[in-house]
N, C-alpha and C positions, 0 to 999 in steps of 0.2 A: 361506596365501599369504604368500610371503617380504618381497614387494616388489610393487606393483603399476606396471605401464608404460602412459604415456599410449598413446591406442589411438593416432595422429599421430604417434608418437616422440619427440616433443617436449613437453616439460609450460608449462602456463599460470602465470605469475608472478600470485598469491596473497598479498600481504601477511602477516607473522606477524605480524599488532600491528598498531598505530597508537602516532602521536606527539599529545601534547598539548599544549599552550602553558599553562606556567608565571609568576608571575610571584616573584622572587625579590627581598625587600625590601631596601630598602636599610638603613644599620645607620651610621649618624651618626656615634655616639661612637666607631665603632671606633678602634684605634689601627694605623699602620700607613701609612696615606697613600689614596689617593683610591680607587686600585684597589679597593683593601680595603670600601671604606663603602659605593660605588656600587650599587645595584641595577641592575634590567632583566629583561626577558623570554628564557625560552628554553624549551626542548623537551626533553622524557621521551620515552620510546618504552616504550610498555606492549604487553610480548609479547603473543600469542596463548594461549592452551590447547592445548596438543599431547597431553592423553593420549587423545582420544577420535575424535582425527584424522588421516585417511587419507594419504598420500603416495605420490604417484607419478614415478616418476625416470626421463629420457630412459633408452632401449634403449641408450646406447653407456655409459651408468652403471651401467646392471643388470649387463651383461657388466663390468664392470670390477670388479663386489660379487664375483662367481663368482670372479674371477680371484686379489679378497686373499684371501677368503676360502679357497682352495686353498694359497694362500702361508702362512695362519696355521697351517693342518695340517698343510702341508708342514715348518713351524720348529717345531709341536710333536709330532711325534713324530722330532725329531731326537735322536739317543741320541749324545752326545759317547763318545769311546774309552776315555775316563780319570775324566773332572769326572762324579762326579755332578750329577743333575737341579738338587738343590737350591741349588749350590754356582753352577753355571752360571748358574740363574736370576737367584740372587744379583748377581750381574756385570752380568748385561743389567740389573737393577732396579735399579741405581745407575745407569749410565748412564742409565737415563730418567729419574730422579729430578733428576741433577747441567740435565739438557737441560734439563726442566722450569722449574728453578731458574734457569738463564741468560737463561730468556723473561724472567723477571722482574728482571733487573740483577743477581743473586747468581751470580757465576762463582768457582770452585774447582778444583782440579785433583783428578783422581784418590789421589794421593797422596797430596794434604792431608784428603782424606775420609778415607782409610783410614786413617789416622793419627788422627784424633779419635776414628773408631768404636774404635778400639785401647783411649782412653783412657777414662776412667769418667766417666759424668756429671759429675764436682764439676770435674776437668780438661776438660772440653766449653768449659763458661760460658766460656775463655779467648780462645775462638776463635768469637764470637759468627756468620759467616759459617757455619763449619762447623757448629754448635749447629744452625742454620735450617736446612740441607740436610738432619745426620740427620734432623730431623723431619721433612722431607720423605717421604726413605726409608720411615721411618716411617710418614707416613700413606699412602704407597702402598702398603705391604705389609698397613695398614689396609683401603683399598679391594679388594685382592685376595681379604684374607680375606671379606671381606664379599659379595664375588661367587660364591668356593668354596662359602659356609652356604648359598646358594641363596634365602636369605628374601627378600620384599620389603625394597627400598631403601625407608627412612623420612626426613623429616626430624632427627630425631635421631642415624641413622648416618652423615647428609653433616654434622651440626654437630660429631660425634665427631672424623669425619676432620681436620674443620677446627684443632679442639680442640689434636688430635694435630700436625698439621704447627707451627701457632704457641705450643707447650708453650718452648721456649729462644729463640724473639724477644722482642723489645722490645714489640711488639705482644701478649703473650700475654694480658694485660689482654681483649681482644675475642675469643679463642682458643672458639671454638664457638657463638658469640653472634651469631645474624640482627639485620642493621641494622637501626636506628630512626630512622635519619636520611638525609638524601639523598647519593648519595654520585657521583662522574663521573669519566670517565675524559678526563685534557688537562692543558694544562701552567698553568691558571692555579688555585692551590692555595685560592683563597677563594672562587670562586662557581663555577657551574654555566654564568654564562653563557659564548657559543662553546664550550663542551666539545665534545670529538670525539665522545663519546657520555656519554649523562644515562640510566642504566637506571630501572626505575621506580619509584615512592616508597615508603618501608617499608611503606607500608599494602596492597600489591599483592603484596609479596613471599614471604608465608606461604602464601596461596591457590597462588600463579605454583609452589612449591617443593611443595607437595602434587598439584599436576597434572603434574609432572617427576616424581615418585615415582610415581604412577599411570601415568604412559607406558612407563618403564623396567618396569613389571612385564608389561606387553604380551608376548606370546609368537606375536604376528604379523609382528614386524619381523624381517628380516636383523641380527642384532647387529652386524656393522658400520653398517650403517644407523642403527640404533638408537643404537651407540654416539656418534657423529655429529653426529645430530641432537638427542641427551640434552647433550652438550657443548656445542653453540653455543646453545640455550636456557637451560644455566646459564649462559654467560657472560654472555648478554644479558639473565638475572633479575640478577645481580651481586647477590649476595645478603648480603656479608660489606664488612666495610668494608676489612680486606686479604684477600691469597690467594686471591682466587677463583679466579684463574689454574691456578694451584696443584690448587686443588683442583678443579678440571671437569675438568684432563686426568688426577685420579687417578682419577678416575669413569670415566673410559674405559673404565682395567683393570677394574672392576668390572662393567662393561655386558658385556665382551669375558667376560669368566668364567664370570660368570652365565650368560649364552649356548653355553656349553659350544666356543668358539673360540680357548682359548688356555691349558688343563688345565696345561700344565707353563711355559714361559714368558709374559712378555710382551714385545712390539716395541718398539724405543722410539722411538716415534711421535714423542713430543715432540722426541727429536733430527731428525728429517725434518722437522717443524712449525717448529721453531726454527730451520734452514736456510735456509727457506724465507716467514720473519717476515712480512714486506709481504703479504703472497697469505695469507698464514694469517688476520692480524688484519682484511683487510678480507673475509675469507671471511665474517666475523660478520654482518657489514652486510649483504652480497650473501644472507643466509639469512633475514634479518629481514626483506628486499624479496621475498623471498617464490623466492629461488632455490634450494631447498633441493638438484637435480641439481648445480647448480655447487657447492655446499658440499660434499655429498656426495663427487662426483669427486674435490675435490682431499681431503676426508677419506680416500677409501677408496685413491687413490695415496701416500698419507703411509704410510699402514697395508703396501700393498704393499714399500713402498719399505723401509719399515722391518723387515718379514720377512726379504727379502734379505740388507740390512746383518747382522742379527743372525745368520744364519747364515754371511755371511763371517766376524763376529766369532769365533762357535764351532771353524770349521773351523781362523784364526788359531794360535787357544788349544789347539785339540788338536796343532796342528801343532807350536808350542812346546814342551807337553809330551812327545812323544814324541822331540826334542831334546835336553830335559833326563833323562832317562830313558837317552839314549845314554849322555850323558856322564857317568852312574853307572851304566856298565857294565851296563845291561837288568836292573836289579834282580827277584826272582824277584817273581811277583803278592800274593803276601800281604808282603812286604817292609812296614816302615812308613812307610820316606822317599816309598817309590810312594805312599802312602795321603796321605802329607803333601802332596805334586806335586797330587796330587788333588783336594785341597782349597782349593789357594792362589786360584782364583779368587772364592770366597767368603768367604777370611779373608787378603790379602793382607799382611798385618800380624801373625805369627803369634808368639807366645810358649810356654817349655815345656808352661805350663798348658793355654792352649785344643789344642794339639797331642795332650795326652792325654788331653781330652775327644771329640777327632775320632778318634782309631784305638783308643782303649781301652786304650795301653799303659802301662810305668812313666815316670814322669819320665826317668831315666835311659836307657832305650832312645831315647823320646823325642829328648831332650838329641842324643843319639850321632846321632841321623838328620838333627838339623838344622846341626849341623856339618858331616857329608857333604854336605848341599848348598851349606852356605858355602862349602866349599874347591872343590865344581864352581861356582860362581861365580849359584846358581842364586837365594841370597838374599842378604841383604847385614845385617849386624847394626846395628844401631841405636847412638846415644850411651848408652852402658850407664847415666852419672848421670843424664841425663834419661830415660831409657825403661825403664832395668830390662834384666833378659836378654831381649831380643826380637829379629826378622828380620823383614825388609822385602824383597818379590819384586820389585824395580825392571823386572825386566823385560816383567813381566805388565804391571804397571801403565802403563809407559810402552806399550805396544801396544796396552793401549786406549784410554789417550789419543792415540795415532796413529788408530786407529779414528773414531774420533768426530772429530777434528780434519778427515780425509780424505771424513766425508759433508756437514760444514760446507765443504769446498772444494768439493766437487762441485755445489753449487748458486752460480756465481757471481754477483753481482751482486742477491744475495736477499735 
């Protein structure tokens, strides 16, 4: 059984948790001013256990599981004309990483990513913004592999993830490391009290994250389901003292995988999430009171929503390159400029070198092919003292950042 439906249609709100009353000392000597020293009372919300527990979601929710779920099959067995699988994938797994990234205050443009991944580690550290999204990238190609192996999810592979995303922050100091101290979400930076939410105390959180591991290896939920309900429970363990964000919607892609729902891409859900911010972050709350159909819903529309975009994005992309391909005269199929066309969505930054790692050719054939595209106007060469001989596909890039810009408009006022 996929999913079970209340026999009414309608399901009974169920609490995940309870809240407990705290009280948080106060702290005299602080320094800082009164804010700071004051204590008072306030409230945790200690989740439920969800791996050994049943859920059931209104009929107009079931049907809408059926309906992403047809949409994640429909985007993955989409076969681009030109891009390979890997190259494509590539593209869509920034973009959700970049999304990702913007829930959290870190905005970067497409071009500014592609441009650090160009450059090597030791040149990274310069662009600290950028440093934090590769690893993002990173740990989401983390979570992917990790859904591929097919093994149970551990504690240890969400602390890896973590590991991996806050590896070039400032924060990497806590980089895979479960709290041990309390930690909330809201705008007063020294206590707990009024927080918008107070997750629960370190001592709840080892247990709460080995019952998250035990539910994602269930092989009776819908993975979108699963996927869903696995993410608003880590948000609401908040288990890390940064990135949790971060890292619950890379667990997604790992829920989606493992579940055998998304073999060659993934959606980039966090861009439809991130659109649509307010509805998303009180989704957490509205699941914790025990609305799991409503979380659900707008989870498994996020998911739909984001299938569509990605395959407008794909169609875009091939539609581009079978443009650029005019305007060098319909080069024959093994040609290697075609091969380089082909590749620019997953290296949009290209130099001789990586160039003859992707077609297998000399440097100089190489060389020759990417001139041909400079003078059809298809890349654009770089400041040769700062970058060395490389090329830059501006127009890729800038299309995806229309892409993405065009699903953040479409939800106004979100």
């Amino acid at each position: 059984m996929l999913v079970a439906v209340s026999s009414t249609g309608h399901t009974l709100l169920e609490p995940l948790g309870h809240h407990e009353r705290r009280l948080w000392e106060p702290n005299p000597g602080a320094m800082g001013g009164r804010q700071v020293r004051r204590g008072g009372w306030y409230e945790v919300f200690i989740p439920a256990e969800i791996a050994d527990r049943g859920f059931a979601l209104d009929e107009d929710v079931v049907a809408a599981v059926v309906s992403a779920t047809t949409a994640l099959a429909r985007l993955n067995s989409t076969e681009p004309r030109l891009t390979p699988l890997n190259a494509l994938a590539s593209a869509l797994l920034r973009s959700e990483s970049i999304a990702s990234s913007r829930l959290e205050g870190l905005s970067i443009s497409q071009k500014r990513l592609a441009r650090a991944a160009f450059e090597d580690a030791d040149s990274r550290g310069k662009d600290r913004t950028a440093a934090e999204i590769l690893g993002n990238v990173k740990a989401m190609k983390q979570a992917v592999a990790l859904g591929v192996s097919g093994k149970e999810v551990s504690i240890d592979d969400i602390c890896d993830i973590h590991r991996t995303l806050l590896r070039f922050s400032v924060d990497r100091k806590i980089a895979g490391v479960i709290r041990t101290k309390q930690n909330w979400i809201g705008t007063n930076p020294f206590s707990p009290i009024g927080a918008a939410y107070v997750p629960p105390p370190p001592e709840y959180v080892r247990r709460l994250l080995e019952d998250l591991c035990r539910f994602i290896a269930r092989d009776d939920v819908a993975p979108i389901v699963q996927a869903a309900i696995a993410h608003a429970q880590f948000e609401n363990i908040h288990p890390f003292a940064d990135g949790n964000g971060r890292v619950g919607r890379a667990l997604i892609h790992t829920v989606l995988r493992r579940g055998g729902e998304a073999i060659n891409y993934i959606p980039p859900i966090s861009l439809v999430l991130g659109a649509t911010q307010k509805s998303y972050v009180a989704g957490f709350g509205e699941f914790s009171g025990g609305d799991v159909s409503g979380w659900c819903d707008l989870f498994v529309a996020a998911t739909e929503r984001a299938c569509h975009e990605a395959e407008r994005m794909t169609t875009a992309i091939d539609d581009r390159q079978a443009e650029w391909l005019e305007r060098l005269g319909n080069p024959r199929r093994d040609a290697v400029v075609r091969r380089l066309i082909a590749d620019l969505p997953g290296q949009p930054v290209i130099d001789v070198s990586a160039g003859t790692k992707v077609t297998g050719k000399s440097h100089v054939t190489v060389n020759k092919a990417l001139l041909q595209m400079e003078e059809a106007g298809i890349v654009r060469r770089l400041n040769e003292k700062k970058w060395g001989r490389a090329w830059e596909c501006d127009e890729l890039l800038d299309l995806v950042e229309e892409f993405e810009e065009s699903v953040r408009r479409s939800f106004p006022g979100s």
